[in-house]
N, C-alpha and C positions, 0 to 999 in steps of 0.2 A: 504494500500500500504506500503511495506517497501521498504530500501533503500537497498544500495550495501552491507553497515555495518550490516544490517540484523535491523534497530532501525526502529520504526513506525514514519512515517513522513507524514507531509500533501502533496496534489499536490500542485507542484513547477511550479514558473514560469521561472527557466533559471539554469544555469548551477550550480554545486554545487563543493563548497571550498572545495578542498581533501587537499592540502599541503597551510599551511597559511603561512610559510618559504620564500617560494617562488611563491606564489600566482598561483599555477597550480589549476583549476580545471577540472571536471569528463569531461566534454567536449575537453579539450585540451589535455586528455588521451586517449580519445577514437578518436582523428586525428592521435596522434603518434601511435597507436596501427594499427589503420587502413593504415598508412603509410609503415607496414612492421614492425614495432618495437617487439624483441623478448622479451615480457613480461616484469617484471619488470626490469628488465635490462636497456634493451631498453628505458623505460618509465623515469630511472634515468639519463641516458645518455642525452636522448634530451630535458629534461624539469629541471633537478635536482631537482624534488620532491621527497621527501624522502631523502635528503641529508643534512636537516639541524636537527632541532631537535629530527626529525625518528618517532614522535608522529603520523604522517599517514602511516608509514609504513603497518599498519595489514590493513588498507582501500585501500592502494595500491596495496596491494595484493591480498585481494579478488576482486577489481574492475578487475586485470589484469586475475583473473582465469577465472571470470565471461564472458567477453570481447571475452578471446582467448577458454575457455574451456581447458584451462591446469593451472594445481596448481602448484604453485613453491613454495620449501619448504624453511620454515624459514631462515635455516643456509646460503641456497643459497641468498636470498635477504640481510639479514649483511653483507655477503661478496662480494656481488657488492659496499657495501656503504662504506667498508671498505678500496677496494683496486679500 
């Protein structure tokens, strides 16, 4: 089994740390996702993960292509965090 990040992981018993910043994880992405939220945007907006040290950034974004089936490019996710 692999994970969102694409790394080989054992089965899990419960939700998994994406943003350790702000203590979001994959679970309470895939509420705001499923809430309506547009991708990582969205996902910055209502959780602020990915807004502290950006070190989940690339996890955030594949979980949100994975999720929605639309990939959001780099420049575009900096520039949510940025402004």
């Amino acid at each position: 089994m692999t994970s969102a990040a694409g790394s080989a992981t054992h089965e899990r018993s419960g939700p998994v740390l994406v943003c350790h910043c702000h203590r979001v994880n994959d679970a309470r992405i895939d509420q705001v996702l499923a809430a309506g939220a547009d991708g990582v945007r969205g996902v910055v907006r209502a959780t602020r993960a990915g807004s502290g040290c950006g070190g989940c950034i690339p996890m955030l974004r594949e979980l949100c292509a994975t999720r929605t089936g639309r990939v959001t490019c780099p420049q575009h996710a900096d520039a949510v965090l940025a402004g």
